[in-house]
C-alpha positions as CSV (number, residue, x, y, z in Angstrom):
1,X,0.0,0.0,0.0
2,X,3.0,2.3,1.1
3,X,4.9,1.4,-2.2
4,X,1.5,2.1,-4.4
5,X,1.5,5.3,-2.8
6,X,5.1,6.1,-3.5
7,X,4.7,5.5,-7.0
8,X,1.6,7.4,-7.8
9,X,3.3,10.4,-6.1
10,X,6.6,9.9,-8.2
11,X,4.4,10.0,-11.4
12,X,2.8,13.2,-9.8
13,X,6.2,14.6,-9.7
14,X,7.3,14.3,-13.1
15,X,4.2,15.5,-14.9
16,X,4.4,18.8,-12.7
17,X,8.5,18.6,-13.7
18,X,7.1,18.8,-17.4
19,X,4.7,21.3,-16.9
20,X,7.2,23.6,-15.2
21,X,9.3,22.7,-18.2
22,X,6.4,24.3,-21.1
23,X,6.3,27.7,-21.4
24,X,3.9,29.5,-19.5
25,X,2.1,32.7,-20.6
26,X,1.1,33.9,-17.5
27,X,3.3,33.9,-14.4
28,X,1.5,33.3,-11.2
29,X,1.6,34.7,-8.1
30,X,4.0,33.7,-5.3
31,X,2.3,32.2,-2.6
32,X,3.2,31.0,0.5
33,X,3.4,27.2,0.7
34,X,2.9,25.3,4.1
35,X,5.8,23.2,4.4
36,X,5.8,20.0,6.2
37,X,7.0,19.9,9.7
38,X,10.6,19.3,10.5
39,X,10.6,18.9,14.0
40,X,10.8,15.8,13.9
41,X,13.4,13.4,14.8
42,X,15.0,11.6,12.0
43,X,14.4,7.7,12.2
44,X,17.5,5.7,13.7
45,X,19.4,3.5,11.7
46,X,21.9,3.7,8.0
47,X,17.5,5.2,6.4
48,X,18.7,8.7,7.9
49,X,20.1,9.9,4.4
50,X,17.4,8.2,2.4
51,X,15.0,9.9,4.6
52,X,16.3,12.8,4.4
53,X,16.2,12.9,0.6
54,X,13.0,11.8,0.3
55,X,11.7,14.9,2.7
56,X,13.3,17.5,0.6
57,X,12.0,15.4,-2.9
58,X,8.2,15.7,-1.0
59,X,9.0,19.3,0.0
60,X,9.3,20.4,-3.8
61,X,6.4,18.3,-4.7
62,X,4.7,20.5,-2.2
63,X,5.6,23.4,-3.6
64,X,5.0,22.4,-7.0
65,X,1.3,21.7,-6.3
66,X,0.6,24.6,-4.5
67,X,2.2,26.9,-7.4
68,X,0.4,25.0,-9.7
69,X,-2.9,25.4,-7.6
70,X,-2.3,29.2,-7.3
71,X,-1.8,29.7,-11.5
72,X,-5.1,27.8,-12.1
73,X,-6.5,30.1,-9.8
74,X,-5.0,33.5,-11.4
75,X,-6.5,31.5,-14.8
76,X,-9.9,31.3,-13.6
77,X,-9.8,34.2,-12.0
78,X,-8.9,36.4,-15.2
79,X,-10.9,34.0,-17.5
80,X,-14.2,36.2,-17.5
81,X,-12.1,39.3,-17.8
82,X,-10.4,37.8,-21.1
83,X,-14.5,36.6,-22.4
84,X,-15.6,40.5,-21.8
85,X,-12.9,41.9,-23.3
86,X,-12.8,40.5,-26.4
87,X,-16.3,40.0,-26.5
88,X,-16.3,44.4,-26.6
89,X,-12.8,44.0,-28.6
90,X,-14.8,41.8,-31.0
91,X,-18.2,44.6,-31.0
92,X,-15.6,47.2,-31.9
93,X,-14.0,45.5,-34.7
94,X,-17.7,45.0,-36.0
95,X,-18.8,48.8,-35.7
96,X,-15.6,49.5,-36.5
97,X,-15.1,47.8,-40.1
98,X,-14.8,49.7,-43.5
99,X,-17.5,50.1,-45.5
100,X,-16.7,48.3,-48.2
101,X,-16.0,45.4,-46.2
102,X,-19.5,45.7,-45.0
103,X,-21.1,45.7,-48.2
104,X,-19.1,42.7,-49.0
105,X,-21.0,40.7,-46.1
106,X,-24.3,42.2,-47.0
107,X,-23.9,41.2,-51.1
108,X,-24.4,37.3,-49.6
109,X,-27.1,38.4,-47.7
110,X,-31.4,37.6,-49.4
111,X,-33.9,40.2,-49.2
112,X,-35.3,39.4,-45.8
113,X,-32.0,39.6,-44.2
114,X,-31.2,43.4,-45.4
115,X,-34.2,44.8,-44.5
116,X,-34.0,43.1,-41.2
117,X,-30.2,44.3,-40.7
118,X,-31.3,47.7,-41.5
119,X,-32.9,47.9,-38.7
120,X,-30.3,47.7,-36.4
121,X,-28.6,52.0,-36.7
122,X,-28.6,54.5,-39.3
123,X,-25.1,53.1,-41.0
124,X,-26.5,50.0,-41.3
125,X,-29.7,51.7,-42.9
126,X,-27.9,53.1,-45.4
127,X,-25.6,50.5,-46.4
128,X,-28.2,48.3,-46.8
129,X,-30.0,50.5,-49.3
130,X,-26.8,49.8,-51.7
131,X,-28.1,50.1,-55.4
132,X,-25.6,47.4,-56.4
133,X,-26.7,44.8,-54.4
134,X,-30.5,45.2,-54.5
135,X,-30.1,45.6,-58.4
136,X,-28.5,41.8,-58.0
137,X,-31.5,40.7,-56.2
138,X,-33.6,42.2,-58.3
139,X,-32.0,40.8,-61.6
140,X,-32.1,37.3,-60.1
141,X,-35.6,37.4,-59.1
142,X,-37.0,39.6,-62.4
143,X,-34.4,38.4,-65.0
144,X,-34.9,40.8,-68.1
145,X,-37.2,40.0,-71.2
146,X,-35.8,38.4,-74.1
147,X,-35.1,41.3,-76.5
148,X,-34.1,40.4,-80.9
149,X,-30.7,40.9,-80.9
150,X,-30.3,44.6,-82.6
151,X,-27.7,46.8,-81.7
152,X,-30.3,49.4,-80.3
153,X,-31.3,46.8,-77.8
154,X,-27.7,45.5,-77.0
155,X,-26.5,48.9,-76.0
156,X,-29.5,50.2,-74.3
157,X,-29.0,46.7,-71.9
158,X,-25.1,47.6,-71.4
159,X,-25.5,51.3,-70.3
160,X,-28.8,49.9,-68.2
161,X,-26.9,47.2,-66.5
162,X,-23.3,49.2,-66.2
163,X,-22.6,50.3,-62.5
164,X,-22.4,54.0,-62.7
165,X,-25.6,53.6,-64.4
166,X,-26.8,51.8,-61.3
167,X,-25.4,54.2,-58.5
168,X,-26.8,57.1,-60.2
169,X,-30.0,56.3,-58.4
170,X,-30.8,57.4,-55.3
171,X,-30.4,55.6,-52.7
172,X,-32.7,52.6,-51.8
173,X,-34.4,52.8,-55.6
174,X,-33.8,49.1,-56.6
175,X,-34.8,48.1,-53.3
176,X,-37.9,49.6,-53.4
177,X,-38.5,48.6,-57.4
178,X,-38.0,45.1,-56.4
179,X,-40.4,45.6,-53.4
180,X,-43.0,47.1,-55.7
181,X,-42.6,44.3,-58.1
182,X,-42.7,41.6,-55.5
183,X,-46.0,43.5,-54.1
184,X,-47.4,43.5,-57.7
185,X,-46.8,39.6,-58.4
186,X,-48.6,38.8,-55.1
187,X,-51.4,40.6,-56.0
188,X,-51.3,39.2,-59.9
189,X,-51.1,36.1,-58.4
190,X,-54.4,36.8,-55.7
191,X,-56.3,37.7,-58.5
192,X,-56.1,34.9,-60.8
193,X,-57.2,33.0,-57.4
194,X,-60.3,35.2,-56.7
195,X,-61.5,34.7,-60.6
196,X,-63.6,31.5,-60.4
197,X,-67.3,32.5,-58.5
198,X,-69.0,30.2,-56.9
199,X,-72.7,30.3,-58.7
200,X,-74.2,29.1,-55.4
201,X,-72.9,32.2,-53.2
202,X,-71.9,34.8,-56.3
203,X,-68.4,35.0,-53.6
204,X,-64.6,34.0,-55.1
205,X,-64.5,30.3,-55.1
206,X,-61.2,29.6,-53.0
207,X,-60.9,32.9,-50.8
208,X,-59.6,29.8,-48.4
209,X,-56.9,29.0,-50.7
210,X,-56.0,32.5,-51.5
211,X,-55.6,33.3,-48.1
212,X,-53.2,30.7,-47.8
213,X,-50.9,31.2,-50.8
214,X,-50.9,35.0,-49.3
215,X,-49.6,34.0,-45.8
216,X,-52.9,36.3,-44.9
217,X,-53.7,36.6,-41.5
218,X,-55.2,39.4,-39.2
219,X,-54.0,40.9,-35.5
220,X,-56.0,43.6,-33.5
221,X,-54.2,46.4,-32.1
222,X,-55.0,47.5,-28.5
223,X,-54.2,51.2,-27.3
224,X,-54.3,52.6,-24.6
225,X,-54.6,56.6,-23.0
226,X,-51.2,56.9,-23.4
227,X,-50.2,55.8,-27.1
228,X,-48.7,52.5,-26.4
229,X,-49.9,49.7,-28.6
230,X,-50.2,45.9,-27.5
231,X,-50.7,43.9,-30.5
232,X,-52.2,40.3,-30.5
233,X,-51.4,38.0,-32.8
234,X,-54.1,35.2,-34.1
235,X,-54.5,31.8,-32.4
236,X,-57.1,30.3,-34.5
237,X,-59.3,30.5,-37.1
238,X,-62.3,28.6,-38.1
239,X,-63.3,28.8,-42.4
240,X,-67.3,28.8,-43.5
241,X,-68.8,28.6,-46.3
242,X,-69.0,32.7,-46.6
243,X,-67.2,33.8,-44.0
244,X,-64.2,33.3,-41.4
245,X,-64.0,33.6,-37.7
246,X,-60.5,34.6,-35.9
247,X,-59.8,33.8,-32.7
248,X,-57.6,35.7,-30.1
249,X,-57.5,34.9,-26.5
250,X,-54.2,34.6,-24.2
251,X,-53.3,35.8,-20.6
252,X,-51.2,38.7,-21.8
253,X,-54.6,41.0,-22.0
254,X,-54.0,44.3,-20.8
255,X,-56.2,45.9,-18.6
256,X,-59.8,46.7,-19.8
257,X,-59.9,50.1,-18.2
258,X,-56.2,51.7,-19.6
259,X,-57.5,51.0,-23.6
260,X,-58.7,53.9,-25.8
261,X,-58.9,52.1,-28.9
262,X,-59.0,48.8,-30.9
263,X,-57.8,48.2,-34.8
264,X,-58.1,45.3,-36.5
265,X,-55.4,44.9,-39.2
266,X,-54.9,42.5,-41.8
267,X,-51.2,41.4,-41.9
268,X,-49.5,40.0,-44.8
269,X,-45.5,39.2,-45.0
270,X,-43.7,42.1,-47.1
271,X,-41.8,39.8,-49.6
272,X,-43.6,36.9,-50.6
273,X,-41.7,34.1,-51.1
274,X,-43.1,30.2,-51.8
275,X,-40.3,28.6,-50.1
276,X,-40.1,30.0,-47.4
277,X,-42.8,29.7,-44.3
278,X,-43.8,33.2,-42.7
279,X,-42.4,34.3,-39.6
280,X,-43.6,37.0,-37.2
281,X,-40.0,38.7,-37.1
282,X,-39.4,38.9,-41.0
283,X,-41.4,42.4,-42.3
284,X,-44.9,42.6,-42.2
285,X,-47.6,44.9,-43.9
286,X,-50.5,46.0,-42.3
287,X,-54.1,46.7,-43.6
288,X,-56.2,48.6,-41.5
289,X,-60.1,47.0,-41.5
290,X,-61.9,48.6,-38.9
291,X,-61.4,51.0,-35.4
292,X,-63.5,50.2,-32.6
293,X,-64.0,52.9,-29.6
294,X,-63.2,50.9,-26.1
295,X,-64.0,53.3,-23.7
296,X,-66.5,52.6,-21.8
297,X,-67.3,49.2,-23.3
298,X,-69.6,48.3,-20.6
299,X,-71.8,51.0,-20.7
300,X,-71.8,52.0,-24.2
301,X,-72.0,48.8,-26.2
302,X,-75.3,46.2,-25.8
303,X,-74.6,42.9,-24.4
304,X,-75.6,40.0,-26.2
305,X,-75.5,37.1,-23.6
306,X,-73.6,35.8,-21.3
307,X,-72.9,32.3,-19.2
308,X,-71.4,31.5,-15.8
309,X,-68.1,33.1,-16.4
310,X,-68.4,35.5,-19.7
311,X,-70.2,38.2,-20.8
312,X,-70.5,38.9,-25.2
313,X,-70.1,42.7,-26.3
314,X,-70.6,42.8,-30.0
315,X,-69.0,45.8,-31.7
316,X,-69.6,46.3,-35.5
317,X,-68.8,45.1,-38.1
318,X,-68.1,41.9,-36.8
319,X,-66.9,42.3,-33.6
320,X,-67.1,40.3,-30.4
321,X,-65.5,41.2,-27.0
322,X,-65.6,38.6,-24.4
323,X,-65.3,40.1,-20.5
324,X,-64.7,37.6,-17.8
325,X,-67.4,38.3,-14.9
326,X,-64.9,38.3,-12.5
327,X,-62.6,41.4,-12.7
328,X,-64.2,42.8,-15.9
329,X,-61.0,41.2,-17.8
330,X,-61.0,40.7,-22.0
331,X,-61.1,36.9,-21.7
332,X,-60.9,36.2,-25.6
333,X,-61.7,38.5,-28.8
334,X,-63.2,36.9,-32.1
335,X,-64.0,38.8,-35.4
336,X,-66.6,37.6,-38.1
337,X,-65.2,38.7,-41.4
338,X,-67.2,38.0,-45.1
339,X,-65.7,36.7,-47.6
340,X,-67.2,39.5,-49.8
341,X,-63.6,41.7,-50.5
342,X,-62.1,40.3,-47.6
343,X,-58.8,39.6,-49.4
344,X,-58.6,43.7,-50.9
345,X,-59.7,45.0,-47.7
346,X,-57.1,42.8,-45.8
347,X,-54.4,43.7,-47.9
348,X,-54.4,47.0,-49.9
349,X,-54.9,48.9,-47.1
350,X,-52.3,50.8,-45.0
351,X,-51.5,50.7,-41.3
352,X,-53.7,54.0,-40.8
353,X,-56.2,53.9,-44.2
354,X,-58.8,51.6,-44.8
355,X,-59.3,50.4,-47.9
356,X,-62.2,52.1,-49.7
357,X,-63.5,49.7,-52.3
358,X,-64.3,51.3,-55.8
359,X,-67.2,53.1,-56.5
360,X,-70.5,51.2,-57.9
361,X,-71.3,52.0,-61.3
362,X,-75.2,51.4,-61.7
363,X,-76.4,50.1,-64.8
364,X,-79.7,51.9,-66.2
365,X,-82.9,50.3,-67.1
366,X,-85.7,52.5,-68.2
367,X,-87.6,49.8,-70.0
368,X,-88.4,47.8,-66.3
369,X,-90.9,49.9,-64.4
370,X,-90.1,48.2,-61.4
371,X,-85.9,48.1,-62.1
372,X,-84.2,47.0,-58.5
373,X,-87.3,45.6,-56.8
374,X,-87.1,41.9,-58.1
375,X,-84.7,39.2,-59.1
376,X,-82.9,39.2,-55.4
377,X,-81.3,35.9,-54.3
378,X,-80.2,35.7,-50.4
379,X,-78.2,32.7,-49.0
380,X,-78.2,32.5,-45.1
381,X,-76.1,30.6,-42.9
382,X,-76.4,30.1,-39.6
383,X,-73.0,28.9,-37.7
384,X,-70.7,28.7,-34.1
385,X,-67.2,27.7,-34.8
386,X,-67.5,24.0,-36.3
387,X,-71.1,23.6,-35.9
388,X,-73.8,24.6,-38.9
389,X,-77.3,25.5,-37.7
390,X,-79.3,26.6,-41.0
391,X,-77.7,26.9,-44.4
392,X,-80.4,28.1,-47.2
393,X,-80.8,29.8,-50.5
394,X,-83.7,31.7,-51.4
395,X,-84.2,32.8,-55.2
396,X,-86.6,35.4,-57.0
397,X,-87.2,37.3,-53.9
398,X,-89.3,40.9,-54.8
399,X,-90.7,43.7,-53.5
400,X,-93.6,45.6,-54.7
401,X,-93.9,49.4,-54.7
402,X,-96.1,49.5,-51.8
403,X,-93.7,47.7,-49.4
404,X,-91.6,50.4,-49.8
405,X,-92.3,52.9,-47.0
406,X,-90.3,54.2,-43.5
407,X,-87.2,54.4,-45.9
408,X,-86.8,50.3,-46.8
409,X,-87.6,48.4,-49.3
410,X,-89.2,44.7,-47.8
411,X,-88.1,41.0,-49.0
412,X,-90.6,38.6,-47.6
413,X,-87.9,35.3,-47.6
414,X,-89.9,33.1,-45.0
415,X,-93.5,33.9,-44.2
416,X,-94.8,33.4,-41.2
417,X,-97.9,31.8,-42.8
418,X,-96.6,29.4,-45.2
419,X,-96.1,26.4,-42.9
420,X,-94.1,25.0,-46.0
421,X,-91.4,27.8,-45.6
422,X,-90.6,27.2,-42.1
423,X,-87.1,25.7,-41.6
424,X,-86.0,24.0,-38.0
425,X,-82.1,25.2,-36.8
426,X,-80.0,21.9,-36.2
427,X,-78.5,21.4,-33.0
428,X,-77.8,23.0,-29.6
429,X,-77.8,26.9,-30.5
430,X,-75.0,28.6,-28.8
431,X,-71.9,30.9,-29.0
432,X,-68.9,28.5,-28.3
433,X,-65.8,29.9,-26.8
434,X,-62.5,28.6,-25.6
435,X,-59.1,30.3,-24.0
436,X,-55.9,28.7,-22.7
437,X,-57.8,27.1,-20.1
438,X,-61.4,27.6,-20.0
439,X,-64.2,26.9,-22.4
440,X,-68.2,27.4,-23.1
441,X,-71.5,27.8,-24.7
442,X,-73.5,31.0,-24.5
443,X,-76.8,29.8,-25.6
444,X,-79.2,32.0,-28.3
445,X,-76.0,33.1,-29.2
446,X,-74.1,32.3,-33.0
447,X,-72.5,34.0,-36.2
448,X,-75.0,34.8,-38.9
449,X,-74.1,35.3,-42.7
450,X,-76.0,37.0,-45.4
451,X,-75.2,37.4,-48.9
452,X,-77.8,39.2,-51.0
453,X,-77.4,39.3,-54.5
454,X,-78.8,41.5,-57.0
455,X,-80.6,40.1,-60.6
456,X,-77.1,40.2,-62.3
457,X,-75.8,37.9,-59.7
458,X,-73.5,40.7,-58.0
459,X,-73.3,41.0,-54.2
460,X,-75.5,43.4,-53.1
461,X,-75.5,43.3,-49.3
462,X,-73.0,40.9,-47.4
463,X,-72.3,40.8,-43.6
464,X,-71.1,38.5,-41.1
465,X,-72.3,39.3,-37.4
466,X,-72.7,37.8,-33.9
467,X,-76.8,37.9,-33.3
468,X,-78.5,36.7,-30.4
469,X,-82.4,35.6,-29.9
470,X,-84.5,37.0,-26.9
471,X,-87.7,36.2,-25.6
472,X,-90.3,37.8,-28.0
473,X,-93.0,40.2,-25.9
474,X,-95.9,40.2,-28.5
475,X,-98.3,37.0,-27.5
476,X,-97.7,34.3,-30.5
477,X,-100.4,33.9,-33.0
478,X,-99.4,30.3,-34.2
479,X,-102.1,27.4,-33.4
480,X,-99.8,25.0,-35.2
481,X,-96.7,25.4,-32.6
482,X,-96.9,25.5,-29.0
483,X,-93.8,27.2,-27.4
484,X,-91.8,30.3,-26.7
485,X,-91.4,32.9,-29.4
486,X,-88.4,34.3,-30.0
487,X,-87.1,37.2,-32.0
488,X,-83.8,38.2,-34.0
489,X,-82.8,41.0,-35.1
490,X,-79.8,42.9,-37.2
491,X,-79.4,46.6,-38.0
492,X,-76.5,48.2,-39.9
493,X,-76.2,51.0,-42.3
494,X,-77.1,49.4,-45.4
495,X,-80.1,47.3,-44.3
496,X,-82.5,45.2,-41.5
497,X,-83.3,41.9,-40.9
498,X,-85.7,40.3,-38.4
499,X,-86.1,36.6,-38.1
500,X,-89.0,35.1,-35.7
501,X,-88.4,31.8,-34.4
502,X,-90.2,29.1,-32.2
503,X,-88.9,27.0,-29.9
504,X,-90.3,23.1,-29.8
505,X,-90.2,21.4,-26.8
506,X,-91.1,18.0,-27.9
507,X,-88.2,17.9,-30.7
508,X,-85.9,20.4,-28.4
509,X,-85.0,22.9,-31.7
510,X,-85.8,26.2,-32.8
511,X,-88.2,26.5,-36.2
512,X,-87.6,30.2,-38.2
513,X,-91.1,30.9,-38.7
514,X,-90.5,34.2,-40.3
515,X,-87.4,35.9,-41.6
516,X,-87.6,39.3,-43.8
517,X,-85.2,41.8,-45.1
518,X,-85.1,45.4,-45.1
519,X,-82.9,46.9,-48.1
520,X,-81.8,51.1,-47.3
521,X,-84.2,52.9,-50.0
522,X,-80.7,55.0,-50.2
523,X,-78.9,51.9,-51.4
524,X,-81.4,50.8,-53.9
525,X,-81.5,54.0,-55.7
526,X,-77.6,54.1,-55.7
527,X,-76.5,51.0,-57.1
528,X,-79.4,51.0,-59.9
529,X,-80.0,54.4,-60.5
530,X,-83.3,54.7,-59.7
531,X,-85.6,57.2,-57.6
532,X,-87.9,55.0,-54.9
């Protein structure tokens, strides 16, 4: 055991003999060694010399390992001052570099990338607005058209292509050419997508897949007294038949009683680009849809309904806040958006400007005395997320001259006494919600769609709003169903409608008993020139 011992030391020794033998960069500290005692009295005997040289040998071992133990010490010691200092040595050389070395590293750098560096200081801005190296991007992405080989056409490519030619520009004018042109193809590109209408609905036939191909989606934009801006990002959304419903809801809500303002915004990437998938950090555009006034929600704005933990604010167009009952919280936010120019108003809008769609051009008939009263078709659906209530199209719908009055024109769709017209609404009837943790079902509560068309098949009058049915007050005059009446109604602008439903309690569903519209005398006489 005592010779194992001896020999691991010994091996100790020499590898601390080499390592005092290697060059050393830094030179440690002397420090004061405890030596071993030497008090006491060498052994008797011929060992005394041996002993002796083996207590000096163990003395420098001693020393060896407590030098050695002080320099790892001093290393770790100045081993986070070495890391900062170059790491600010290293920042330096970076702020520090040439310009032209710069532009070097920005020339391997895609379109994304320089408009994301250029965000980082006013150098950066500028460099990254280099003529040279957004005409390369441009080139690669827009290669020129195939011109007949004529000297005209040779030399005018040379002097367009030849680099004073280029930095003649001012600054940042490839850049934005190429993201003018990328803006352009996206839309080129939507359009040929919108073409196809569906003959059932008169709406774009895959407004789904157009939304897709545009990386569309839509945020709302919370401000409060003081300016700042909280923006929410989308957690789900839920596709119709005519319509879309977004979802937000989270735990990052500010408080209900700080906000001024909300915006809805439609938010498409800057630079589309099929192989690559969208990311919240690359540049975004934003289309401003509709501002909604949030102070005093509570007060102001007409509940809808309301369960054991929620209470439903709608805000038009569209709009529906959800409040938690407890604290007077926003526990979730959904918006119901038409299909009806979703895509232009979602997109060709700015961050402060809605969209304002192009003006109606009516088309005059003085050979039909009663031009704009007839040939309406409406389809209706009736939805909660997943779940379909009532989906129906009704054709040759009319109005005679003296149903005009108060201002409206009146479409008779279901009449309340045709028994044969009376359609039931499948299902439990309710508003279904859901955040991070909770979930529910406000019941008389869903989304409803309209989409009126005119004779020529154009839409006429689209919306897609939360409704809600309340106990009716007029006493029922229908022998043929025994149960609570119940009545809907919807209001905007442009139009009316007021549905009348019963509610069966031996099949446990709602039957629409009668459901007429009321078309703005105002709007009629706009889009068909006429004078009701």
């Amino acid at each position: 055991m005592a010779t194992g011992r001896g020999w691991i030391l010994q091996q100790h020794s020499l590898g601390l003999a080499w390592a005092a033998a290697a060059p050393q960069p830094l030179a440690p500290p002397a420090l004061t060694s405890r030596s071993p005692p030497t008090s006491a009295a060498p052994p008797p005997g011929p060992d005394r010399g041996s002993f002796a040289v083996r207590l000096s040998k163990r003395s420098g071992i001693f020393a060896a390992m407590s030098a050695k133990v002080s320099e790892t010490q001093n290393i770790c010691i100045q081993r986070p001052y070495q890391k900062t200092f170059m790491k600010s040595k290293f920042c330096l050389c970076i702020e520090s570099m040439p310009s032209e070395i710069l532009l070097k590293i920005f020339s391997y750098l895609d379109a994304v990338s320089l408009l994301c560096i250029g965000c980082v200081n006013k150098r950066f801005y500028h460099l990254a607005n280099d003529n040279v190296i957004w005409f390369k991007i441009y080139s690669s992405f827009f290669p020129p058209k195939r011109t007949n080989w004529k000297t005209k056409s040779v030399e005018r490519t040379a002097v367009l292509l030849s680099h004073a030619t280029i930095q003649d520009r001012e600054s940042g004018y490839w850049k934005n050419e190429y993201i003018m042109k990328q803006i352009a193809t996206g839309k080129t590109r939507i359009i040929q997508l919108l073409k196809p209408i569906n003959p059932y609905t008169g709406l774009p036939l895959k407004t789904k897949e157009a939304i897709k191909t545009y990386s569309l989606s839509w945020v709302i934009v919370l401000k409060d007294r003081n300016g700042k801006e909280h923006v929410m990002e989308q957690v789900d959304i839920s596709y119709n038949d005519t319509s879309i419903t977004v979802f937000w809801y989270g735990t990052n809500w500010p408080c209900l009683d700080t906000l001024s303002t909300l915006e809805l915004c439609g938010v498409t990437p800057l630079l589309l680009d099929q192989y690559k998938v969208p990311t919240k950090n690359e540049p975004r555009r934003r289309s401003l849809i509709a501002e909604f006034n949030l102070t005093n929600l509570t007060k102001v704005t007409t509940m809808i309904g309301s369960d054991m933990l929620v209470q439903l604010f709608r805000l038009n167009p569209g709009l529906l806040v959800g409040l938690w009952k407890k604290g007077n919280g926003i526990a979730f936010v959904t918006a119901s958006l038409h299909h009806h120019q979703l895509i232009e108003r979602s997109t060709l809008g700015s961050a402060t400007i809605q969209y304002i769609l192009p003006p109606h051009k009516p088309i005059l008939d003085d050979v039909d005395p009663e031009y704009g009263l007839h040939g309406y078709q409406l389809h209706i659906d009736m939805h909660s997320g997943e779940q379909t209530y009532m989906c129906g199209t009704f054709r040759n719908l009319f109005c005679r001259k003296d149903y005009i009055r108060n201002g409206y024109l009146r479409l008779t769709v279901i009449s309340l006494k045709n028994n044969s017209q009376h359609l039931p609404l499948a299902g439990k009837v309710g508003f279904f919600w859901r955040t991070d943790v909770f979930e529910g079902n406000v019941q008389n509560c869903y989304v409803m769609d309209v989409t009126l068309l005119d004779e020529t098949e154009k839409p006429f009058w689209c919306f897609s709003a939360p409704v809600y049915m309340k106990l009716s007050s007029k006493a029922s005059c229908l022998y043929d169903y025994m149960g609570h009446n119940y009545d809907l109604n919807y209001v905007d602008s442009e139009g009316k409608v007021h549905i009348e439903l019963v509610w069966i309690e031996e099949t446990k569903e709602y039957y629409i008993v009668n459901l007429v519209l009321y078309l703005s005398t105002e709007k009629v006489n706009r889009w068909f020139g006429t004078k009701y």
